[in-house]
N, C-alpha and C positions, 0 to 999 in steps of 0.2 A: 347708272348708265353702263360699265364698264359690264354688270351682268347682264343686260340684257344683249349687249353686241355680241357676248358671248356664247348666246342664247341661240343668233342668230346664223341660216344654213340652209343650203337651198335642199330640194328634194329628188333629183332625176342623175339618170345616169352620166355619164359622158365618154364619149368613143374613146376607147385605147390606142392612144401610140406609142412612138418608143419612148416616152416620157410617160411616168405615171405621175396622177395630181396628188398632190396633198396642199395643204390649205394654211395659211399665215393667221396665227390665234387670234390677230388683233380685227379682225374681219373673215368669218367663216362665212363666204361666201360661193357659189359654186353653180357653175351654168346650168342651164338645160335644155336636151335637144328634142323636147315633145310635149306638147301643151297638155297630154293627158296626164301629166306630173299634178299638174296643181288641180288636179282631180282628190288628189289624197287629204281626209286630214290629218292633223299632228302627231294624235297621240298613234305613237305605234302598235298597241292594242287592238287599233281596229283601220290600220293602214291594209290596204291591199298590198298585195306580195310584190314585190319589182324587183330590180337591182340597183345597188347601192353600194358607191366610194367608201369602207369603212375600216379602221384601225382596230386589227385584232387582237385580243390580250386574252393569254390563257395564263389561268393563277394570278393576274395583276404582273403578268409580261410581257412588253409590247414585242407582238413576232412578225408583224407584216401588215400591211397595207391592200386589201385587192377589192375590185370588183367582186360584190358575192349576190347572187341571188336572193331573196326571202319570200317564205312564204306562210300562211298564216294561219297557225293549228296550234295546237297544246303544247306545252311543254311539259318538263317533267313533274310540277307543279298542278298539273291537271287547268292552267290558266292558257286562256287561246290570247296568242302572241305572233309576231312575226318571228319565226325561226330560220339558222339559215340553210343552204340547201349548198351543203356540199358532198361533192363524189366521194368515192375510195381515194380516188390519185389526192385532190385537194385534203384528206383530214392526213394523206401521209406526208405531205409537205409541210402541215404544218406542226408534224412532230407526234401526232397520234400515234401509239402502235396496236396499228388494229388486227395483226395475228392473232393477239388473246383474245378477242370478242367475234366469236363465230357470226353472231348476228348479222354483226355488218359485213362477213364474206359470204351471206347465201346467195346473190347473187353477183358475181364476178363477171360475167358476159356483159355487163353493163353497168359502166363501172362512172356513169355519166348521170346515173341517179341520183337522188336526194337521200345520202344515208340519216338514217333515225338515230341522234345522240342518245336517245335516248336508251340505245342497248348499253350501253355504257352507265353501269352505277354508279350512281350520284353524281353525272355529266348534267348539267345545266346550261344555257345558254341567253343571256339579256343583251338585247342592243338596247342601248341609249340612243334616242335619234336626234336629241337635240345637238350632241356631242358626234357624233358619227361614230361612233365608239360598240365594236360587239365584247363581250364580257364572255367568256365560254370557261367553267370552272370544273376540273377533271380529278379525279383521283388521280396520286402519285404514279399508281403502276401502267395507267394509260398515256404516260407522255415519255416518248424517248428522248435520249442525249441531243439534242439538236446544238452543236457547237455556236457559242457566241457569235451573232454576225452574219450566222450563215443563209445564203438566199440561191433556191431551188435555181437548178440550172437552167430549169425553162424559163427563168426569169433575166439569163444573159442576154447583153444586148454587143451582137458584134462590132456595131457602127456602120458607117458607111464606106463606101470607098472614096479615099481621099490622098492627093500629095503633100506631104508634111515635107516643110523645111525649117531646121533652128537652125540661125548663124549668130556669129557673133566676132568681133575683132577689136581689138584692141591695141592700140599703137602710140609712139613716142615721138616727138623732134627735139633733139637736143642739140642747145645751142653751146659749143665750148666758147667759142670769140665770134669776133664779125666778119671771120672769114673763114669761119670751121665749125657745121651742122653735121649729125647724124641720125637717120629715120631707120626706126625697126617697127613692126607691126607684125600680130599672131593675131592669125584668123583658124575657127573652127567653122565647121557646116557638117551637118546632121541629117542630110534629105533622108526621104523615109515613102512608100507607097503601103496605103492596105487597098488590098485587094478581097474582099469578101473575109474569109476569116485567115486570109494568109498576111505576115507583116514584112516589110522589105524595110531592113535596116542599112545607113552606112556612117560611118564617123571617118573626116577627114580632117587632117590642119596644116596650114601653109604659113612659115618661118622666113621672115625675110628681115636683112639687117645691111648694114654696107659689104660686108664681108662674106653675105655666105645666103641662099635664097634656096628653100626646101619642100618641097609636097611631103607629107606623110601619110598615108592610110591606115587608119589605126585597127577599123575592122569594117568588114558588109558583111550583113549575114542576109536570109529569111527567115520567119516565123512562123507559128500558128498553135494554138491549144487542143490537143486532146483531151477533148471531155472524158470520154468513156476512163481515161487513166488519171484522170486529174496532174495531166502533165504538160509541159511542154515540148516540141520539138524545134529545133534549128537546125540549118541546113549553111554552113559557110565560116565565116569566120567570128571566134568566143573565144571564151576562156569556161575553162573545166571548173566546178564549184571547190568549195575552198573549206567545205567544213572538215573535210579530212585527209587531201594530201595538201601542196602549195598549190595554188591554180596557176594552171598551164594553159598558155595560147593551143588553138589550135584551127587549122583548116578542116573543116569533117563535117560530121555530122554529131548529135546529140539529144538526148532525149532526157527527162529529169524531172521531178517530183515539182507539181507549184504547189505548197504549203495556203497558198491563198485560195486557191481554189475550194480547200478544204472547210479551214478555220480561222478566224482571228490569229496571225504570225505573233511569234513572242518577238519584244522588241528588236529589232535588228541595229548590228551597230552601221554607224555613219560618221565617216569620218569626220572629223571640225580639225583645220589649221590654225594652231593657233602661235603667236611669236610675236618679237620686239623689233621694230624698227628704229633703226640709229637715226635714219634722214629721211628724206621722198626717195623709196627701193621701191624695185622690183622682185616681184613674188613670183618664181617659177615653180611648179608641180608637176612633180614627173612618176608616170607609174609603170612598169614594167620596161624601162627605158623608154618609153613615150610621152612629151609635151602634152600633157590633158590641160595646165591651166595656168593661164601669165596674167596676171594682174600687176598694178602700182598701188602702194599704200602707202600714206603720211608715218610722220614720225611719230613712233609711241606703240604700245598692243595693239595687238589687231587679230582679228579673229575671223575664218572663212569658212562658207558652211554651204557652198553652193557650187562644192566639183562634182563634176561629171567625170565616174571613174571609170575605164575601160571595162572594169572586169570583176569580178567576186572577188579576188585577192588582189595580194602583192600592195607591199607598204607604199607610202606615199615620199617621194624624197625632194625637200622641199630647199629649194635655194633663195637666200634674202639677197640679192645685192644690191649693197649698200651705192647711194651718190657717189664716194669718190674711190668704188671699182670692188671694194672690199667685199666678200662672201660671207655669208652663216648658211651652215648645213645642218638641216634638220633632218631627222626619221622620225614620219608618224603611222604606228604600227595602223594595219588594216586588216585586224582578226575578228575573227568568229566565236562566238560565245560557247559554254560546255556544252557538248551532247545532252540533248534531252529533249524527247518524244511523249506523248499522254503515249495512256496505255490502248495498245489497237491500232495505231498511228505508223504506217510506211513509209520512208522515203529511199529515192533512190535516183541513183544517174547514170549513164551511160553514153560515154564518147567515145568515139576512132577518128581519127584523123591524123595527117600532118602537124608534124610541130610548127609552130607557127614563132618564128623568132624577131626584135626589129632588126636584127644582123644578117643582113640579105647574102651575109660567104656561110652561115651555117646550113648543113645539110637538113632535106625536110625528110626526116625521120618518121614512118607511120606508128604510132602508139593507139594503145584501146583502156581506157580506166574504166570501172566499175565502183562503185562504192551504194551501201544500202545499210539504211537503220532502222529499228524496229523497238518503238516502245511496248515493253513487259510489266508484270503488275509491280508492284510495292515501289513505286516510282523509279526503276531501272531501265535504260535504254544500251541496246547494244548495236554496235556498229561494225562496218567493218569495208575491204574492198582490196584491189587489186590494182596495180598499175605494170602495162606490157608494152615494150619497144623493141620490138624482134629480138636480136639476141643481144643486143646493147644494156636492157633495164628491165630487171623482173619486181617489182616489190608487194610486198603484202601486208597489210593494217586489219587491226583487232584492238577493240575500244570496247568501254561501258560508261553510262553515265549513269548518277545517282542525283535523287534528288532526296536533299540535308532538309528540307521544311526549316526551319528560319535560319538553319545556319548558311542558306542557299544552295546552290547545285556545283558537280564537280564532274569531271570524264576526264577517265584516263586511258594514255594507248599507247601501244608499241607498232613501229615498221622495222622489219627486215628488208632489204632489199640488196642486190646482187648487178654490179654496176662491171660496164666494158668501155673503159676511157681510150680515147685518145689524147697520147702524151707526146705529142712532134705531131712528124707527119705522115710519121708509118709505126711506129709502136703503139701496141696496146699494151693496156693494164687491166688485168682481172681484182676486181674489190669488193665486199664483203662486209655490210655494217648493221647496224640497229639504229635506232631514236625513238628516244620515248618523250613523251609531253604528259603535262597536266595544265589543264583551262578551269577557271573558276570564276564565278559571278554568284551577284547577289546584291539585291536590289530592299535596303531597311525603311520603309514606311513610319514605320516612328521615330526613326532616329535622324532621316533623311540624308543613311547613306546610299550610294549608289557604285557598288564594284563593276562598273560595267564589263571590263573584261580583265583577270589576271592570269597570266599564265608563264610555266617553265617548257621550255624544251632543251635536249641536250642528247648528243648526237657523237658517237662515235666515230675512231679514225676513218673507219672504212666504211662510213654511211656517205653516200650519194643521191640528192636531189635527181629527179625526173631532167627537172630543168638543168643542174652541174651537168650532167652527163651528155644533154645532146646539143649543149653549146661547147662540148670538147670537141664536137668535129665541125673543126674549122682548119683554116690554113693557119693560124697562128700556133702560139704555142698551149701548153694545156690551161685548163680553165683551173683557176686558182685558188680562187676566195670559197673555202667549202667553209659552212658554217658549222660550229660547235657548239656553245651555249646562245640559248637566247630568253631575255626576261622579258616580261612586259604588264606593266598594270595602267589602268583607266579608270579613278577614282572620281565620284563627287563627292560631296559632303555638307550639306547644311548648319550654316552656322549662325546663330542669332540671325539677324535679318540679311543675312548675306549666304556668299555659297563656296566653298572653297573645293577648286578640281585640282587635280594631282595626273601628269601622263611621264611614264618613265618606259624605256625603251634601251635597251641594251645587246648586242649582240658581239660574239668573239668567232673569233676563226683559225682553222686551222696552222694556217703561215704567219699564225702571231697578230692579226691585222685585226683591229676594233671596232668598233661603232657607239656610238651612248647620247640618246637624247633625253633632256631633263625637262618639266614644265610645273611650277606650279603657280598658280593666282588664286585669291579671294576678292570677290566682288562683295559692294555692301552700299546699302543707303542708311543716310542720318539726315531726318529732318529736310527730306528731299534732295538732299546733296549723297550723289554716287561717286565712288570711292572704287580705284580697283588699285591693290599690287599685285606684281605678277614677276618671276622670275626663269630666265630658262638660259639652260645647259647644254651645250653643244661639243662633243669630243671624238676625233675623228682621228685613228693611229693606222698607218700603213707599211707596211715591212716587206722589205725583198733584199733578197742578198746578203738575210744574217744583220740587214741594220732597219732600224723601224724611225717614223716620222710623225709627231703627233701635233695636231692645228685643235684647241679648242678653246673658247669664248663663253664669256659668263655675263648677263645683262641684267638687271634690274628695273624697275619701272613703278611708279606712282602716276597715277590718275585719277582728275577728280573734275567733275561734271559739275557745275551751281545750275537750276534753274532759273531762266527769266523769266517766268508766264506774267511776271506783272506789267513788264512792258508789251512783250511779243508774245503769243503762245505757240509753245514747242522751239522756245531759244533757248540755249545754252551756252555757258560761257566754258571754256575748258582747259585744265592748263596740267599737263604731264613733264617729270623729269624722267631721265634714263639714265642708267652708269653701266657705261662696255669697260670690259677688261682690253678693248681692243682700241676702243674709242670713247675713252673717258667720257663724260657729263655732257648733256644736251638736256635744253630746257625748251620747252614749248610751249606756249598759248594764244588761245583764240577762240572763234563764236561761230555753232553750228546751230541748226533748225531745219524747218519746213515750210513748205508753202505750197501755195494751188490748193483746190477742192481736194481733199482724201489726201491732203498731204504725197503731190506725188512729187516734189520737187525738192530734195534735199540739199543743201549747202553747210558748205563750212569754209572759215579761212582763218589762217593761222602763222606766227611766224613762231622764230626759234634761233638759239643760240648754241653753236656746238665749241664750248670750251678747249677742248685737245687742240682743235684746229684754227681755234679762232675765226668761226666761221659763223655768220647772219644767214640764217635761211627763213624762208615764208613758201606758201602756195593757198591758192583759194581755187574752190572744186566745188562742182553740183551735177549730180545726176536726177536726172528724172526719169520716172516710171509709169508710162501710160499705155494705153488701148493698144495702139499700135507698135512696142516695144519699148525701150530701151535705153541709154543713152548717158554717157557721162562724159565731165575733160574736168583736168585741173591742170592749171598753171603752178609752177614752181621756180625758184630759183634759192643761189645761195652766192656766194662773192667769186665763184668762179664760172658757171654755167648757168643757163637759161632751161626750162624743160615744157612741154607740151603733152603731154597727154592725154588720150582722148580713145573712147570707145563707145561700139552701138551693140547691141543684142536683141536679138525677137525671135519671133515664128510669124512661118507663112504657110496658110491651112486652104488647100483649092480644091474645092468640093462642087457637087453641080449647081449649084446657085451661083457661083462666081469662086472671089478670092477673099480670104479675110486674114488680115494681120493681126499679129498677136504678142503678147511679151511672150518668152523664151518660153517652148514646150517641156513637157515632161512626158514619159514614157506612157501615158493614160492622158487621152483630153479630151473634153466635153463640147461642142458645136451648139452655141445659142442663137436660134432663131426666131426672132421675134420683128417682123414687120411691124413699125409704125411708132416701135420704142428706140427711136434715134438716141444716142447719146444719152442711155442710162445706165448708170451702175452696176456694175451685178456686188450682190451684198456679200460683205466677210472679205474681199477682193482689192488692194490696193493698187489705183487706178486703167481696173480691168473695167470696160466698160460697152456698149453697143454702139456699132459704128453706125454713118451715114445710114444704112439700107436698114437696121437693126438687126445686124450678126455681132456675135463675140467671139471667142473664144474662153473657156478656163483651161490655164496653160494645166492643171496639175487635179486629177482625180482619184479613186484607190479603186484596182478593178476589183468584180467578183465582192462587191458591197458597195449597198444602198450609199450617193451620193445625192444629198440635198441640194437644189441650185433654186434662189431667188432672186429677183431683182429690186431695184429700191423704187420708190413710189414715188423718187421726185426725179428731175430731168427735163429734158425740151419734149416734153410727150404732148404731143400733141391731140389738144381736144381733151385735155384728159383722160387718156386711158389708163384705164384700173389692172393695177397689177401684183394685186396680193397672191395672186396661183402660186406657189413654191412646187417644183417639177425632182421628180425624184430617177436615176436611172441608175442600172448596175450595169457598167460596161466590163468587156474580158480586156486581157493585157493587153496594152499598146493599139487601145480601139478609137475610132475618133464616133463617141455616141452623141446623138442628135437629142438637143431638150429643145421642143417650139413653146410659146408664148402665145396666148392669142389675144388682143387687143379686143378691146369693150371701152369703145368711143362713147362718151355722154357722161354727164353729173356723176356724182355721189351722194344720196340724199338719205338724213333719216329721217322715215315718212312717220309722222302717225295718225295714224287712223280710226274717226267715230262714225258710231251708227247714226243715221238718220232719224232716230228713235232717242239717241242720249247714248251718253257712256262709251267708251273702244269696244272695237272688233273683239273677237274671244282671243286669249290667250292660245298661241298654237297654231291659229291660221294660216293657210300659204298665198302669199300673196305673190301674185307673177305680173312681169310686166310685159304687157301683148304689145307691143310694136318695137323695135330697135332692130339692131342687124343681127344681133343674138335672144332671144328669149332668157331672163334672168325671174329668178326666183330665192325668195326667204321665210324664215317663219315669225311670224306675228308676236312680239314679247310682250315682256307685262305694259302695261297702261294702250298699248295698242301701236306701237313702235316697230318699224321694221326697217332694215334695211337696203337699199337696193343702189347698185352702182349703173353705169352705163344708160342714162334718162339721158330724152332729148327735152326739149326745150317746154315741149307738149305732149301727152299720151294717156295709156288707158293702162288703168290697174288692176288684174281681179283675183278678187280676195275670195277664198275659201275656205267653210271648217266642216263641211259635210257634202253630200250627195243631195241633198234634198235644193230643192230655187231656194226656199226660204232663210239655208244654209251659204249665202253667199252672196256677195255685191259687187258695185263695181265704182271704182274713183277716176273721176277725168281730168287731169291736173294740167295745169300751166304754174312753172316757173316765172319768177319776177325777171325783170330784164337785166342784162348785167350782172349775171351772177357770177363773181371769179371761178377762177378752176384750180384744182389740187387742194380743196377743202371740204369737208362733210358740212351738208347746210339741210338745218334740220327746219323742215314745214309740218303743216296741219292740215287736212284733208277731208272731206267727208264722204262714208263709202254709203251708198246707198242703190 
């Protein structure tokens, strides 16, 4: 049975929109908008020419999916087949290089012909039609480098124009007694407009607590892609890239290499926060002096993988505080991996503007940086660039990177740079220094390590950051904190059935003053019980005046997870210790899970005992995660205060169809339109799903590469509509691309079909069903089986295996009464 579904696949084209089809294996079935379709028969040998949905593989490579004509003559074989019929521009897209084969350039003024693969020795060409599968097999010297991933640029789809909003907030009421509350709340908001191919950015957040109530704008920019340069432009407020000076805010303009546009990006890193809570703390994350991210986290590790961070650079500094007031200060580095470019590969950037400070007494300085890299043969890449702020900051970088083959990749570099401080409020100082770095990574497959980033830098008296120098003009006094050495490594490691990461961060300064954060844990299962230890290091030394002050905290932690699927599935029971050097021993346990359809409903609750202080605490908390955003609170307490916590997050996407809500956007998002699929899931999607009208959204796509988008086949669909279509689009950065759906009302039946003489239909047949709101077609498998979705209740079926009357029948069927829906119900027929 399973081969013959497999067998089955309609015959006819279908109009292209911004979505292209492909097809769900477990039902290859596929419209048709023209009854002269089931004119054809099966074998493709003696099909007439048409055009046809099909999946191309050159060598057994799958490269693309399109619309291709066929038509039907010899091939190299001297066998008459349907071959396909593509142009010049079509064999260049799909990697041919057809400069060596004069043949196919004699005629160039029409470049919209049917080129003959056949110029090409020993190029071949087979479709499979049962499969929709073309087969095209080339010699080695006729296929050029086509980078992994990569899909022709006439294949970008800009989206539409649309107003984007992501917000989110997050807030507390804290109860000390019964006559003394205090309410804090951090709210972010993201609006956003695209305008044809331009993108209008802004990020704002607003701070509010009893003591102190704040706006911040973090940035607005606009945007848009340059094709022709595979780059991007911005126009307003960014930050400068980070792979080779610090990145620096700025007001201006910019232009710069997108690496995606090109090829498959090597992995980039992304920040993860990871640390120990003592009690129910507050998690603040600050990035270039800016509030990017406040959350509340229970007692025990915890780990955050979902900030939104201003800018290419600049570390993350991360404050826990603790229930009863106490701090942990963390730094988690936010670097860039070694230099390293294929060979033939450019990148580059270019900004002027305004410094853009959050200290609104610093002056706005104009600077212009350059930076450009260039991968060379034998795995070497060299880099290099410029940084200029009138006569305040000259500096100049010169790098190379190598690539070690298994011992992994390395870049190293040197800056000069020539610095004019302000020291008070009217002297200057002329300075004069160097820094050099080295960055290392490497990623072991067999060993399942993972260095995702190590690196040294170290910086002479007289070196000056971009940014030291043009926050010295201020009215205060000179800017202090000049950094000298700094370490930093980002380890994984695989170990037996667990995984052990390592993040070490250190940095010193010139006025004596320190920084050091430490992290390491192993996760692990046994026997379905997970296990994590984890321990982390905080030390923070500050000096002025010839005396220094050092605060640092040492935590430990045990965690361990029991399943309970035998009572509940997806419970667990959980129960962690902790030991602070600050805040001796706390214990805690309790029982977490899931609930609703797709698990969108998480919960947990828990109590705990903090020994130092002799202190009972508990909190129980659940967030959910649906269609329409967002949403959590947990209740806490301990034997002095009360707490309340509570947050929402989503997107709101306004397009001309109306409005539709969403969980929280990301920087690429897809518009699903499907009238009549109320309330269905979209698949791979944790409780994303299609509202009242049947719109979605998917908050998170990858531009500039094919994203697959399906729906599930179960839901309030009404009438049963068939919805195995899987819609494929490649939208550019920050596009809102449109995927429709189109509904096919009626049954799902496997028909099969005999002659009126004895025995089924031939193998191969197309059978079409003439009456519904869409025309549907498949091909006839073994014993006389076919598929066809969307029947009404009564209709006509006509089945085909040749040109000839004698070559074809016809079946008039009725359905029994009562027949459920969301089922295949397989009847018997007779065609005659």
């Amino acid at each position: 049975m399973a081969f013959i579904l497999l067998l089955i696949v309609t015959t006819g084209p279908i109009p292209r929109t911004f979505a292209e089809d492909t097809f769900n294996p477990a039902f290859l079935v596929r419209g048709v908008t023209s009854s002269n379709k089931a004119d054809a028969p099966a074998h493709h040998r003696f099909q007439p020419g048409d055009t046809y949905y099909v999946d191309i593989y050159i060598n057994d490579k799958m490269i693309d999916t399109w619309y291709v004509p066929f038509q039907l003559r010899e091939n190299s074989e001297g066998e008459r087949s349907l071959q396909p019929c593509f142009s010049l521009e079509n064999l260049k897209q799909l990697g041919i290089n057809v400069n060596i084969y004069p043949q196919l350039q004699s005629d160039e003024t029409n470049t919209e012909q049917c080129m003959n693969l056949s110029a090409i020795p020993q190029a071949n060409a087979v479709l499979q039609f049962s499969a929709q599968r073309l087969n095209i097999s080339l010699p080695t010297e006729a296929i050029t480098n086509v980078p992994s991933g990569y899909v022709p640029v006439d294949r970008w789809d800009d989206g539409i124009n649309a107003v984007l909003l992501n917000y989110s907030l997050a807030g507390v009421h804290n109860i000390v007694s019964s006559n003394s509350a205090a309410d804090s709340q951090f709210i972010s908001l993201q609006p956003g407009i695209n305008l044809g191919v331009w993108r209008f950015r802004h990020y704002s957040t607003w701070n509010s607590s009893d003591r102190d109530k704040r706006w911040e704008s973090i940035y607005s920019y606009v945007m848009r892609d340059i094709h022709s340069l595979k780059s991007q432009l911005t126009i307003g407020e960014s930050n400068t890239p980070s792979e080779l000076f610090d990145s620096v805010a700025f007001r201006g303009i910019q232009i710069m290499s997108d690496e995606d546009m090109v090829t498959d990006s090597l992995n980039g890193y992304v920040p993860v926060v990871r640390g120990i809570a003592r009690s129910n703390a507050e998690v603040t994350v600050r990035q270039n002096g800016y509030v990017i991210y406040q959350s509340h986290v229970t007692p025990g590790a915890f780990e955050i993988n979902d900030i939104y961070p201003t800018g290419s650079s600049g570390d993350l500094d991360v404050t826990i505080k603790e229930a009863d007031g106490s701090e942990q200060h963390l730094i988690v580095p936010y670097a860039s991996l070694a230099m390293l470019l294929r060979e033939g590969v450019m990148k580059y950037s270019l900004t002027s503007g305004q410094y853009r400070s959050y200290n609104n007494s610093i002056e706005a300085t104009v600077f212009t940086q350059l930076t450009g890299s260039y991968g060379l043969p034998w795995g070497m890449t060299a880099y290099g660039g410029s940084q200029i702020a009138g006569s305040k900051y000259h500096a100049l970088q010169a790098g190379f990177g190598k690539s070690m083959g298994i011992f992994g990749a390395l870049s190293i570099d040197a800056t000069q740079a020539k610095s004019v401080l302000r020291q008070g409020e009217h002297f200057i100082q002329n300075y004069t220094g160097h820094s050099f770095r080295a960055r290392y990574n490497k990623n072991i497959l067999q060993t399942g390590t993972n260095v995702t980033v190590a690196g040294y830098r170290y910086s002479t008296d007289g070196f000056y950051g971009l940014t030291d120098v043009l926050e010295s003009y201020n009215n205060s006094k000179s800017y202090q904190n000049r950094q000298r050495n700094r370490q930093e490594a980002l380890v994984s490691q695989k170990v037996g059935e667990g995984a052990l990461s390592l993040s070490f961060i250190n940095e010193d300064y010139w006025n004596n003053s320190s920084t050091a954060s430490a992290g390491i844990g192993y996760n692990f299962s046994w026997d379905r019980i997970r296990f994590g230890l984890n321990y982390t290091y905080s030390r923070n030394t500050s000096a002025s005046s010839g005396t220094s002050y050092t605060d640092s905290d040492q935590i430990s932690a045990l965690n361990i997870s029991i399943p309970l699927d035998r009572w509940r599935t997806g419970t667990s029971a959980n129960y962690s210790i902790s030991n602070s050097k600050k805040g001796g021993v706390t214990q805690n346990a309790g029982l977490s899970g899931s609930g609703l359809e797709g698990n969108k409903l998480i919960w947990n609750a828990q109590t705990g005992y903090d020994h130092n202080n002799r202190n009972t605490t508990g909190n129980l908390g659940m967030t959910y995660k649906g269609g329409y955003g967002e949403a959590n609170t947990t209740y806490s307490y301990d034997d002095h205060n009360q707490k309340l916590n509570y947050g929402v997050a989503g997107g709101v996407v306004l397009h001309q169809d109306g409005i539709t809500l969403s969980q929280p956007l990301g920087e690429t998002i897809a518009l699903i339109k499907a009238p009549g699929f109320n309330h269905v899931n979209v698949n791979n999607q944790t409780g994303v799903y299609t509202d009242f009208r049947g719109y979605s959204v998917l908050p998170s796509v990858q531009p500039y590469r094919r994203n697959q988008i399906s729906l599930a086949s179960s839901g309030d669909v009404e009438n049963d509509q068939s919805i195995e279509q899987i819609r494929t689009i490649v939208p550019t950065r920050g596009a809102v691309a449109v995927t429709e759906f189109d509904a096919h009302p009626g049954y799902r039946v496997l028909m099969t079909l005999l002659r009126t003489e004895g025995g089924p239909v031939p193998f191969g047949a197309v059978a079409t069903l003439e009456n519904g709101e869409q025309p549907q077609s498949g091909l006839v498998g073994e014993e006389g089986q076919v598929f066809l979705s969307g029947l009404e209740q009564d209709g006509d079926v006509l089945v085909q295996w040749g040109k000839e009357h004698q070559q074809s029948c016809r079946v008039s069927y009725r359905l029994p009464e009562g027949l459920p829906l969301g089922v295949i119900h397989m009847v018997q027929q007779t065609c005659s």
